[in-house]
MARTI-112952 format. One record per residue (C-alpha): residue number from 1; chain; x, y, z. Coordinates in nm, 4 decimals, m for minus. Layout:
BEGIN
+-----+--------+----------+----------+----------+
| num | chaine |     east |    north |       up |
+-----+--------+----------+----------+----------+
| NUM |      A |        X |        Y |        Z |
...
+-----+--------+----------+----------+----------+
END
This chain:
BEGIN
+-----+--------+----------+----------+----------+
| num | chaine |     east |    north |       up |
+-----+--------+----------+----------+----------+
|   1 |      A |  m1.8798 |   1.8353 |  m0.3629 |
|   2 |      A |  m1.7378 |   1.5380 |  m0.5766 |
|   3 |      A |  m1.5363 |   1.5917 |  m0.8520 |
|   4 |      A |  m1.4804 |   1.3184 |  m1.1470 |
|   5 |      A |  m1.0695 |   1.3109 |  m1.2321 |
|   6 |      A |  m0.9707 |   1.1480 |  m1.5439 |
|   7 |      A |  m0.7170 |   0.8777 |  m1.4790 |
|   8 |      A |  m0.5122 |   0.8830 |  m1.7636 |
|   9 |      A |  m0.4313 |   1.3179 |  m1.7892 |
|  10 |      A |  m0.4383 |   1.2835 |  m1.3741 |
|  11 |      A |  m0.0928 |   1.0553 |  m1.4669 |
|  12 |      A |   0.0216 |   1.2346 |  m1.7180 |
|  13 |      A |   0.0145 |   1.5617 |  m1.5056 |
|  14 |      A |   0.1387 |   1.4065 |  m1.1802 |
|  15 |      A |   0.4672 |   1.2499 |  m1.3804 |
|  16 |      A |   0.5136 |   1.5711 |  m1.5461 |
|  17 |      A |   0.5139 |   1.7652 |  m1.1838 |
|  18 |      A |   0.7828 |   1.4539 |  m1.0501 |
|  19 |      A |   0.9548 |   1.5746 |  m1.4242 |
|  20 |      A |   0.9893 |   1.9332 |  m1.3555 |
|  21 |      A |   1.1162 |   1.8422 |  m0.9613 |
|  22 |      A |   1.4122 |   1.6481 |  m1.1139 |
|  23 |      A |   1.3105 |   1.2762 |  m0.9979 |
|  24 |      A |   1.4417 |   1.0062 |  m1.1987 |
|  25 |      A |   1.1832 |   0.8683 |  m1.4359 |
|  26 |      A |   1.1614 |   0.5146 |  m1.2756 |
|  27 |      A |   1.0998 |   0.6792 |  m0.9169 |
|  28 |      A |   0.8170 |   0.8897 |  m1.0977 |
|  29 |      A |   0.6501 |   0.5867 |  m1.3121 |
|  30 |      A |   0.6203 |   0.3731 |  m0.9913 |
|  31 |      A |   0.4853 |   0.6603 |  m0.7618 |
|  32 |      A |   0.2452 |   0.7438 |  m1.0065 |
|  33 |      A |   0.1434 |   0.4416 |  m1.1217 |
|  34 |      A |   0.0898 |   0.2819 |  m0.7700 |
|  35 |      A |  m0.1000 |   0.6452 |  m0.6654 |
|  36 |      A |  m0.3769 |   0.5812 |  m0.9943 |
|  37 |      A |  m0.3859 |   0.2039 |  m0.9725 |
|  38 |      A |  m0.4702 |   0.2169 |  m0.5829 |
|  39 |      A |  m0.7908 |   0.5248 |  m0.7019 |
|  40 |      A |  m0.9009 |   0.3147 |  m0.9721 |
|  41 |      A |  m0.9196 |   0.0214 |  m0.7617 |
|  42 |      A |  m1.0730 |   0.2197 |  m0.4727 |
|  43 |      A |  m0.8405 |   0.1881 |  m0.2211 |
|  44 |      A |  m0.8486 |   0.5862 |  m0.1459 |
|  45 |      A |  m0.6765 |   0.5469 |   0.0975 |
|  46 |      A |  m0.3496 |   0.5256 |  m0.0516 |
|  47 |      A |  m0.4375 |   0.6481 |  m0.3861 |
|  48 |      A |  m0.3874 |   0.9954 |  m0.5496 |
|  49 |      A |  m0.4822 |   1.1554 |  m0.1945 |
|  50 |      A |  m0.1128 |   1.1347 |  m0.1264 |
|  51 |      A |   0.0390 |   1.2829 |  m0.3944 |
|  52 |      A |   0.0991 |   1.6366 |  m0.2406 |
|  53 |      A |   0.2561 |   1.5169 |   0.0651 |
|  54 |      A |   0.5062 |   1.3342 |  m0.1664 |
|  55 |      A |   0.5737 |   1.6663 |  m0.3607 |
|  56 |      A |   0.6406 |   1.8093 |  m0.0549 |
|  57 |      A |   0.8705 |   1.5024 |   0.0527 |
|  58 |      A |   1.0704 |   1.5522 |  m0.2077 |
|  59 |      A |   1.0589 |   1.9285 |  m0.2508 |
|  60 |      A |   1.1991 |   1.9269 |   0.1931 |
|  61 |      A |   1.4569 |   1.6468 |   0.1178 |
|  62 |      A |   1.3121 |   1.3512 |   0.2574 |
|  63 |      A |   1.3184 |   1.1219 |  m0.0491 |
|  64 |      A |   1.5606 |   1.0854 |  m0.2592 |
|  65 |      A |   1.4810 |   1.1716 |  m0.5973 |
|  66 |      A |   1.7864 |   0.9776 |  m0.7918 |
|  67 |      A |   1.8789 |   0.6447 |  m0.5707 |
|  68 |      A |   2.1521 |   0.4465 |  m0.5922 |
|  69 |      A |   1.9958 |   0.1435 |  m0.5260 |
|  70 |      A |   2.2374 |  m0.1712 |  m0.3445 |
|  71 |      A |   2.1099 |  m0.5433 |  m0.3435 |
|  72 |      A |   2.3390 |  m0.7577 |  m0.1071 |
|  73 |      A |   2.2935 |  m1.1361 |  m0.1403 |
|  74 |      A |   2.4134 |  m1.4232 |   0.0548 |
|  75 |      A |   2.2085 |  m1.7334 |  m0.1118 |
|  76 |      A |   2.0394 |  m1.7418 |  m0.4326 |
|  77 |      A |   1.6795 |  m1.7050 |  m0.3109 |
|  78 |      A |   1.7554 |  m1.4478 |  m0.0116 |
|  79 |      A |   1.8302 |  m1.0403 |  m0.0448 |
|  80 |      A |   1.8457 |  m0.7048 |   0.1259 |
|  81 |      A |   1.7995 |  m0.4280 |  m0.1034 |
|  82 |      A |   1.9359 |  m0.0451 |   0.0472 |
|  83 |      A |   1.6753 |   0.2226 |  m0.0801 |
|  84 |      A |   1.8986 |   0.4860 |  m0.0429 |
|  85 |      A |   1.5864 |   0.6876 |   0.1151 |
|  86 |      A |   1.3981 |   0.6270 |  m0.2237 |
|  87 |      A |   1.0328 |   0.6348 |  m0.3048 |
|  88 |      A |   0.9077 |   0.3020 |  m0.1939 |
|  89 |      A |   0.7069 |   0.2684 |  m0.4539 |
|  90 |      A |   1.0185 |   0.2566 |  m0.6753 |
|  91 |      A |   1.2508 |   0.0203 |  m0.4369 |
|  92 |      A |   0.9531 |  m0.1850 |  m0.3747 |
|  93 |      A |   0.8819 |  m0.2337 |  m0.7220 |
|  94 |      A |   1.2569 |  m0.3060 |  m0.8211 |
|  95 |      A |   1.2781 |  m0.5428 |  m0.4949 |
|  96 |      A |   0.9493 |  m0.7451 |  m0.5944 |
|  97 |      A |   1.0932 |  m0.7497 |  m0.9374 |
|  98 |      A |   1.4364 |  m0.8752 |  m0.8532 |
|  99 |      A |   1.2818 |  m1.1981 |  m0.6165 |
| 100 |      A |   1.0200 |  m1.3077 |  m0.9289 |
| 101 |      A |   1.3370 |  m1.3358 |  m1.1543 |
| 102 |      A |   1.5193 |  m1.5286 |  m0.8654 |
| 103 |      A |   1.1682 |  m1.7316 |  m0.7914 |
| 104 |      A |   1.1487 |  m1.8342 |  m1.1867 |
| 105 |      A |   1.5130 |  m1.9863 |  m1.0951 |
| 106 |      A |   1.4763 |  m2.1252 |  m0.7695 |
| 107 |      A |   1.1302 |  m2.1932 |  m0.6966 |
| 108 |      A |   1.0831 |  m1.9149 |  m0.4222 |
| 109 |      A |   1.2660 |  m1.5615 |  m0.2721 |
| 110 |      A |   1.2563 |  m1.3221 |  m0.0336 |
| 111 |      A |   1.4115 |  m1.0367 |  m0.0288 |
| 112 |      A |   1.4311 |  m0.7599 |   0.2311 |
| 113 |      A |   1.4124 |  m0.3101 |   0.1978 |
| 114 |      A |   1.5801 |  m0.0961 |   0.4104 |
| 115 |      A |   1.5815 |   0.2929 |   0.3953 |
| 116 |      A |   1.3130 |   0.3221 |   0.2405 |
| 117 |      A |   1.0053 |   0.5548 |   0.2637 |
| 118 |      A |   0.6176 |   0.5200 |   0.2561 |
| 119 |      A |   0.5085 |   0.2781 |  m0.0611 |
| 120 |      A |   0.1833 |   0.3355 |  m0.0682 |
| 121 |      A |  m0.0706 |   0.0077 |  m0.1299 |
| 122 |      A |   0.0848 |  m0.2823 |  m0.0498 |
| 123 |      A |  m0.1181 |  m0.4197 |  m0.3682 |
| 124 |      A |   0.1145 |  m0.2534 |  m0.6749 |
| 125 |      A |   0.3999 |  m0.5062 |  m0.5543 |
| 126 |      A |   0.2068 |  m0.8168 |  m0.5097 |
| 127 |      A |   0.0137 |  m0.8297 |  m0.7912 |
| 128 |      A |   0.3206 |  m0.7623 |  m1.0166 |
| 129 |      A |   0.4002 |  m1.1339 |  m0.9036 |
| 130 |      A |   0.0781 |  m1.2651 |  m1.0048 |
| 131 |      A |   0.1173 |  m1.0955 |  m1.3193 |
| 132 |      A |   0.4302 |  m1.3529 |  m1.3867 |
| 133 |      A |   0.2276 |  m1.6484 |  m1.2535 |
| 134 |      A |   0.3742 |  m1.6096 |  m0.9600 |
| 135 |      A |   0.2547 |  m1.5938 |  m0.5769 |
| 136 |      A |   0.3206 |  m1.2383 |  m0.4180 |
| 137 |      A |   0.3326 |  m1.1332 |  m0.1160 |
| 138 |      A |   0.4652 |  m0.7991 |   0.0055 |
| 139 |      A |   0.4873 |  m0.6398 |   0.3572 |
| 140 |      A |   0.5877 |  m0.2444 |   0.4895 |
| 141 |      A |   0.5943 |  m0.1524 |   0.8421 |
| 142 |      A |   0.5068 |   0.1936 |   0.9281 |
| 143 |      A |   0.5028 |   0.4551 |   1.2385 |
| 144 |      A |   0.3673 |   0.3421 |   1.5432 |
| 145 |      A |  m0.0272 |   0.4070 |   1.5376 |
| 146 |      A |  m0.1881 |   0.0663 |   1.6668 |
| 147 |      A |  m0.2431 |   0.0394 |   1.9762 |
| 148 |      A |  m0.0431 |  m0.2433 |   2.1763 |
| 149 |      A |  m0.3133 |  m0.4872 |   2.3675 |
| 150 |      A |  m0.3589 |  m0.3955 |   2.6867 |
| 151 |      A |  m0.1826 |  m0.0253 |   2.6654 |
| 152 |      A |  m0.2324 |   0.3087 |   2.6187 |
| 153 |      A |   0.0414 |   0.3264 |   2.3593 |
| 154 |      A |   0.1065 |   0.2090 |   1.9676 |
| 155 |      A |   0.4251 |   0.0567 |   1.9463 |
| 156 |      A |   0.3460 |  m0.1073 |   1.5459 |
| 157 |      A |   0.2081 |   0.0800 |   1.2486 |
| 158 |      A |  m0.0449 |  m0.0241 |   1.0500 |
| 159 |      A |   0.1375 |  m0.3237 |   0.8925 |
| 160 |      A |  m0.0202 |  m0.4098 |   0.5845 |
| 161 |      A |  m0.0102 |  m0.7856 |   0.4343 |
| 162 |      A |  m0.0896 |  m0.8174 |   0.0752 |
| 163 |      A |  m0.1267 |  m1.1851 |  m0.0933 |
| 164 |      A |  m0.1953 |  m1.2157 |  m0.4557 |
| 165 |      A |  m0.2147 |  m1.5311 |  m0.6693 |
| 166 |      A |  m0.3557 |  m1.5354 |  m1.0575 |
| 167 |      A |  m0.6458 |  m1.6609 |  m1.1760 |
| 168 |      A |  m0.8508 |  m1.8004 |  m1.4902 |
| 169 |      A |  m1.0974 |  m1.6074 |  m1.6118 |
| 170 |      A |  m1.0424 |  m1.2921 |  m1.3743 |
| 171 |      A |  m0.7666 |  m1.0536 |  m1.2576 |
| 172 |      A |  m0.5615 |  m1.2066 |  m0.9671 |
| 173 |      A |  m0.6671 |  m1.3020 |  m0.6566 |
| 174 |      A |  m0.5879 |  m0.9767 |  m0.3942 |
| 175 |      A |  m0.5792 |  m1.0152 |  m0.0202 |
| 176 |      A |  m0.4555 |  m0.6559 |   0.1148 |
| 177 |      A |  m0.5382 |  m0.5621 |   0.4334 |
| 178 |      A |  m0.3539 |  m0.3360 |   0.7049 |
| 179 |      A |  m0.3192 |  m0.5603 |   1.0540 |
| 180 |      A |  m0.5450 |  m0.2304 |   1.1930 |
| 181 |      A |  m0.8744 |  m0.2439 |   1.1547 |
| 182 |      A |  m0.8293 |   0.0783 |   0.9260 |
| 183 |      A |  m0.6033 |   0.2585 |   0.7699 |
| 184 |      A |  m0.4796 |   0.6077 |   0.9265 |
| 185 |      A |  m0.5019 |   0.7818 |   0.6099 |
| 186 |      A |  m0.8519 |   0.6674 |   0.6328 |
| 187 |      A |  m0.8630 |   0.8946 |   1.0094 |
| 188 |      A |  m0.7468 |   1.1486 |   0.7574 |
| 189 |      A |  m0.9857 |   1.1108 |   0.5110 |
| 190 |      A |  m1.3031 |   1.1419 |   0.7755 |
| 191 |      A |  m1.0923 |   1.4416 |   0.9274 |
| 192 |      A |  m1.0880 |   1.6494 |   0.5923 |
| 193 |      A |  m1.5024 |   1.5472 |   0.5733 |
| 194 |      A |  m1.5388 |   1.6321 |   0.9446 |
| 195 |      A |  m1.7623 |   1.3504 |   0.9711 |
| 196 |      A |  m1.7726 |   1.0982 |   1.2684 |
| 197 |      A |  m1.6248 |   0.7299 |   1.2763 |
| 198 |      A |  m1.7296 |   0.4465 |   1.3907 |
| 199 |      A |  m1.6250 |   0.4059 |   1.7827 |
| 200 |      A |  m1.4085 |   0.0869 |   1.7532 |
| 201 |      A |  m1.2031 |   0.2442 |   1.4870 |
| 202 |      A |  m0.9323 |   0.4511 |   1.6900 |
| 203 |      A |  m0.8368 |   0.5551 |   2.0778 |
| 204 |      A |  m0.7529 |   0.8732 |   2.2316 |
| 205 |      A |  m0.4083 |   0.9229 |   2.4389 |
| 206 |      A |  m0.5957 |   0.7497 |   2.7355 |
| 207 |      A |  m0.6696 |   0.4273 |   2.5505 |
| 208 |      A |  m1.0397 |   0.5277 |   2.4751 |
| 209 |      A |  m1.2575 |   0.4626 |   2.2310 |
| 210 |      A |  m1.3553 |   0.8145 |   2.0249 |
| 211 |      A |  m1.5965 |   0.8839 |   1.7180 |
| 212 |      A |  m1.4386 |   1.2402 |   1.6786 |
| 213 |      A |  m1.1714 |   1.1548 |   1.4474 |
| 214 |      A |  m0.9723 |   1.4741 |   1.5516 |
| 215 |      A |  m0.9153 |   1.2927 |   1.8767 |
| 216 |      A |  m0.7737 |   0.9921 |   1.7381 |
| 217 |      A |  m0.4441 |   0.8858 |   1.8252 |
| 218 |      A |  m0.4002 |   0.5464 |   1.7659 |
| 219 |      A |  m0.5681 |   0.2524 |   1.6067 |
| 220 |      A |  m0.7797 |  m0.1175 |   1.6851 |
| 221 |      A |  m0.5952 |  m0.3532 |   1.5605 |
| 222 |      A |  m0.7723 |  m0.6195 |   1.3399 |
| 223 |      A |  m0.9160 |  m0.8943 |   1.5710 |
| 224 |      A |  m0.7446 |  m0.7316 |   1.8499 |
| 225 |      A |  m0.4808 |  m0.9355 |   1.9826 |
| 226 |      A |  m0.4721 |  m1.1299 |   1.7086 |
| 227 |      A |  m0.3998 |  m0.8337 |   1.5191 |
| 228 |      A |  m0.1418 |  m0.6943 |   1.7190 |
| 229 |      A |   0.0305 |  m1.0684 |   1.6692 |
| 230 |      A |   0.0503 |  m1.0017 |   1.3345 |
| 231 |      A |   0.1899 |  m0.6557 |   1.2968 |
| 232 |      A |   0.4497 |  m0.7809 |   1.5349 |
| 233 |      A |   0.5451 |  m1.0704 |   1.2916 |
| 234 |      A |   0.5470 |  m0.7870 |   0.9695 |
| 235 |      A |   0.7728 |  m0.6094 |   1.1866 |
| 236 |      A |   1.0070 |  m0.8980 |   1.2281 |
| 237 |      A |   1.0056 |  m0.9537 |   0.8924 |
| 238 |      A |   1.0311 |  m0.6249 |   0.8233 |
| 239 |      A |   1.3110 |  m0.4481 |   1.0475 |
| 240 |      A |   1.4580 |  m0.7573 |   1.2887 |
| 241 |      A |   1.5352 |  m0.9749 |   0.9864 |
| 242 |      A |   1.7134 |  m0.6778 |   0.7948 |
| 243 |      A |   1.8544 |  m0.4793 |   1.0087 |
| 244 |      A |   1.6173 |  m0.1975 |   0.9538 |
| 245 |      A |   1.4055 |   0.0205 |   1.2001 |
| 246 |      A |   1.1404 |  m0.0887 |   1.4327 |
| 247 |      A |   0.7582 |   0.0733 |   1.3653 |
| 248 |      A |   0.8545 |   0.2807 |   1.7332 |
| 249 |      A |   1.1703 |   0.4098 |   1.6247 |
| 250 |      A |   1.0174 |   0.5237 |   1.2598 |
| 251 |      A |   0.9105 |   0.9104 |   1.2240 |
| 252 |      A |   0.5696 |   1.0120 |   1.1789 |
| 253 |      A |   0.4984 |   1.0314 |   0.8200 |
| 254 |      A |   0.3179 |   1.3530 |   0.8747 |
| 255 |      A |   0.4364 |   1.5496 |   1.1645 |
| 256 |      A |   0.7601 |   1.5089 |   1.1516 |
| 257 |      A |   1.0437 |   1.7058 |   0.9956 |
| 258 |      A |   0.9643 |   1.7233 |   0.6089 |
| 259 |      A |   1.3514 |   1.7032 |   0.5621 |
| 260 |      A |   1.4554 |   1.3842 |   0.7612 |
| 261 |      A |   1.4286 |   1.0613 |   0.5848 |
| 262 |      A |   1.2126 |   0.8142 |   0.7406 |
| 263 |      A |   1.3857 |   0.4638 |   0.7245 |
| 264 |      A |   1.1165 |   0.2508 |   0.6910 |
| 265 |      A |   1.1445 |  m0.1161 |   0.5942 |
| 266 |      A |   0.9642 |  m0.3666 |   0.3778 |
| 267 |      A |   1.0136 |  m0.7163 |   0.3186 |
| 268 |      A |   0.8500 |  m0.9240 |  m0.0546 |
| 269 |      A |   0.8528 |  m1.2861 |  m0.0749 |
| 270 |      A |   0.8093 |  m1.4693 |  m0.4459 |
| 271 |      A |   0.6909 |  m1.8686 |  m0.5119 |
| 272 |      A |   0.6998 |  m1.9092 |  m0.8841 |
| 273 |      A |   0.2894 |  m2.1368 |  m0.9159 |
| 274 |      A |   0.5221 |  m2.3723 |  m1.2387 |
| 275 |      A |   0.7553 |  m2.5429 |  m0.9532 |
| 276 |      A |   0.4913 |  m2.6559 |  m0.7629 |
| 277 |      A |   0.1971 |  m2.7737 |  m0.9971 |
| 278 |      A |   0.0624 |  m2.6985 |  m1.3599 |
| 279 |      A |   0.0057 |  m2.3163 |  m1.3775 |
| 280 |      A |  m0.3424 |  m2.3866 |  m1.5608 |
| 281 |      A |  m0.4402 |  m2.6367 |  m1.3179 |
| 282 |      A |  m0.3779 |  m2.3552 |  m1.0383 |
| 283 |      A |  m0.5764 |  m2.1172 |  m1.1891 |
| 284 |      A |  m0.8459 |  m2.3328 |  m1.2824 |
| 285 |      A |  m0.8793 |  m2.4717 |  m0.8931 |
| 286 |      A |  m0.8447 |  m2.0846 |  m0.7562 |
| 287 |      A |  m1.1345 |  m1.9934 |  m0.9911 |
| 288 |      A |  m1.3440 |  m2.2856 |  m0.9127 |
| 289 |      A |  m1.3033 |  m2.2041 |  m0.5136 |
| 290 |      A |  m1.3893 |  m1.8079 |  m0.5737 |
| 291 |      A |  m1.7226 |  m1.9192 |  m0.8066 |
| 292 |      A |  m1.7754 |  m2.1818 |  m0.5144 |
| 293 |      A |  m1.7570 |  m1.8904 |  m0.2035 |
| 294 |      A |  m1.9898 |  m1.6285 |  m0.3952 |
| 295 |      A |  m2.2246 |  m1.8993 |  m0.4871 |
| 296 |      A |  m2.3125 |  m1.9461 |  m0.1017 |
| 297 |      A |  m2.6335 |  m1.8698 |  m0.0017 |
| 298 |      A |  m2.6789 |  m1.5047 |   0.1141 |
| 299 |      A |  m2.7167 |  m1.3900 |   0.4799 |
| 300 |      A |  m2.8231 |  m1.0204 |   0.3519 |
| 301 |      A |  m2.8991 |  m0.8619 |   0.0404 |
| 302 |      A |  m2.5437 |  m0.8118 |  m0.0365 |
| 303 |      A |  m2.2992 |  m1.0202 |  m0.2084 |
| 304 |      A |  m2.0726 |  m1.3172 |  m0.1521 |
| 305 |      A |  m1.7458 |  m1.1953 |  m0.2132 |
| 306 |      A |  m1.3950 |  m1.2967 |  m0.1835 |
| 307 |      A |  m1.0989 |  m1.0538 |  m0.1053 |
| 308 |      A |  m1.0433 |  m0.8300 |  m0.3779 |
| 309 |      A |  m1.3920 |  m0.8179 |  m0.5223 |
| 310 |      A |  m1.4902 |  m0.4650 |  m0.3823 |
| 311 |      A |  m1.1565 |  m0.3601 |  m0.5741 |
| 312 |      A |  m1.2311 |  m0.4990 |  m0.8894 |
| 313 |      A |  m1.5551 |  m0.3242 |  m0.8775 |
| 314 |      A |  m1.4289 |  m0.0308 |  m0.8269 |
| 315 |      A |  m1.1708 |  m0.0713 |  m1.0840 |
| 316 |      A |  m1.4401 |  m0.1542 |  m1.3633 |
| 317 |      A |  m1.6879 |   0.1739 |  m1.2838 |
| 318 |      A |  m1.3753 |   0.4102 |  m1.2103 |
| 319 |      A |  m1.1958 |   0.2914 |  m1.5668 |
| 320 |      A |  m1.4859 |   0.4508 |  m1.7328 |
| 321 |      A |  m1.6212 |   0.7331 |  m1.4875 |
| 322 |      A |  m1.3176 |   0.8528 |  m1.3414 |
| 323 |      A |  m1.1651 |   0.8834 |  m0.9911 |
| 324 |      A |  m1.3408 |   1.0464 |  m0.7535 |
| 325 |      A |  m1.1859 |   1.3442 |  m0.5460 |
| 326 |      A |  m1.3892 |   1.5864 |  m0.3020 |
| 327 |      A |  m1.3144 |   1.9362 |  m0.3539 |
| 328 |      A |  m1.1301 |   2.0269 |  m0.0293 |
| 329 |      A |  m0.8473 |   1.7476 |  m0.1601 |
| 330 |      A |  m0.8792 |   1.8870 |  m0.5672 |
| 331 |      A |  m0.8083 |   2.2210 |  m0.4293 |
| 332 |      A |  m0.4445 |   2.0760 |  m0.2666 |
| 333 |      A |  m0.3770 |   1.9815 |  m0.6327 |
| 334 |      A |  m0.5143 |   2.2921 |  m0.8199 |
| 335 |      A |  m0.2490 |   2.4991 |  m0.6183 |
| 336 |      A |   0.0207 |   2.2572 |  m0.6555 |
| 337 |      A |  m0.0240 |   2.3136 |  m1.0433 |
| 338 |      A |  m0.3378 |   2.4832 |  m1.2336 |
| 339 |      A |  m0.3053 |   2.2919 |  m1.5289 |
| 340 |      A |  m0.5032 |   2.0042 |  m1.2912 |
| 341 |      A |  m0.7774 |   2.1492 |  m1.4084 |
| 342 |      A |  m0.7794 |   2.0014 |  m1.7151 |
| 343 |      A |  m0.8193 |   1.6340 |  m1.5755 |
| 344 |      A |  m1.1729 |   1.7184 |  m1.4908 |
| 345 |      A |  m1.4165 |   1.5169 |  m1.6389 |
+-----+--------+----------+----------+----------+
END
């Protein structure tokens, strides 16, 4: 059974649980934010699905719920930010932040997170630089869950890459995928539904293929080698370049110890659209090559769509009709606080 969540009271309750647990109202407006953004854009995924585990993150120790945050800089367009074992959300948001007011300056910036913890969709950071007619990109790794080419083992997570870029007469252009060819929470999601995925989704501990997602234990990557390649370049990005932890040194964000921070590392990069070219003329020429793409003649009765489009769709029929939860999930919030009950539509 579906239930239909109201956006808005589903935020207002979540910030008010992060309230009453003593997190610092910036930590609690960027979790929460990211969480109903990611539903309303249907990226489930990493959406509002996650919200207990984070009370329970907090509630064990694991995050931190007032940082002290510490940006080190050696160059006017480079940075490493210390989380302080944050919510990601919240250092990602204030890293992203700090490298579009640098990019405005310089032209471009990158800047670098180090113990930090899960940030949910990779999206909430990059499209904050579009939002400032900007380019965005923003990167996380994560514990080891994709399988390395050629082994039994994961050695990288799932690696997301998220590229944004604004646009004319439409909300930014959105590229965010995971270098897997799913997400795990997604394994989670069919787990909960006891339903079957598809076989080139996830491996066993021999290397196999399985369609029971109970026996999943890693993930494809996307493309295969390819996709390997590029969680390995996230990752160097991510932990070589600053210092931080490698994907199979992280702990598991759900099996392991509750208390023990998990040290994971991002990395956001900034180019500010002005220092390059007129910011009009950009968004004109990005619009005219999306109208172009779904104007191509169809192979199937479904759209021509550039990256992003499935989100925006979801965004516009979620707005009004609210996010839907299934009711094993809506119980995990009814007993974290009753008054959830009041976000039903």
């Amino acid at each position: 059974m579906i239930k239909q969540i109201d956006g808005m009271k589903l935020s207002i309750t979540m910030k008010a649980i992060l309230k009453s647990k003593n997190v610092n109202q910036e930590s609690i407006d960027h979790c929460v934010d990211s969480l109903i953004q990611a539903s309303l854009r249907g990226v489930d995924s990493h959406g509002i699905n996650l919200f207990p585990h984070y009370c329970r993150a907090v509630d064990g120790g694991r995050i931190n719920k007032t940082p002290n945050f510490k940006i080190s800089s050696s160059a006017p367009s480079a940075a490493i930010l210390n989380a302080d074992h944050a919510f990601g959300h919240h250092a990602g948001a204030v890293a992203i932040d700090y490298a579009i007011e640098r990019a405005k300056e310089t032209g471009m910036c990158a800047i670098g997170v180090i113990d930090s913890s899960h940030f949910g969709a990779a999206a909430y950071f990059a499209l904050r630089a579009a939002n400032k007619n900007c380019i965005g990109w923003s990167f996380t790794n994560a514990d080891a869950l994709v399988k390395a080419h050629n082994s039994k083992e994961a050695f990288f997570g799932t690696n997301p890459i998220c590229f944004t870029a604004p646009m004319q007469n439409e909300g930014p252009f959105c590229l965010d995928m995971a270098t897997s060819t799913v997400s795990w929470n997604k394994i989670k999601n069919y787990r909960m539904a006891n339903n079957p995925i598809p076989e080139d989704w996830a491996f066993d501990e021999q290397g196999k293929s399985v369609s029971d997602p109970h026996q999943a234990r890693s993930l494809r990557p996307a493309g295969d080698y390819k996709g390997f390649g590029m969680g390995m370049m996230i990752d160097i990005l991510c932990a070589v370049l600053t210092g931080g932890i490698m994907s199979k040194d992280l702990l598991p964000m759900f099996t392991s110890p509750i208390s023990e921070p998990r040290r994971i590392s991002h990395f956001f990069m900034v180019m500010d659209i002005g220092k390059f070219t007129q910011i009009d003329f950009f968004k004109q020429n990005l619009q005219i090559m999306a109208d172009r793409i779904r104007m191509l003649p169809k192979s199937s009765n479904e759209k021509v769509m550039v990256a992003g489009d499935p989100e925006k769709k979801a965004f516009s029929k979620r707005t009004v009709e609210g996010i839907p939860v299934n009711e094993n999930l809506w119980e995990e919030f009814l007993n974290l606080d009753a008054s959830f009950k009041n976000c039903e539509k």
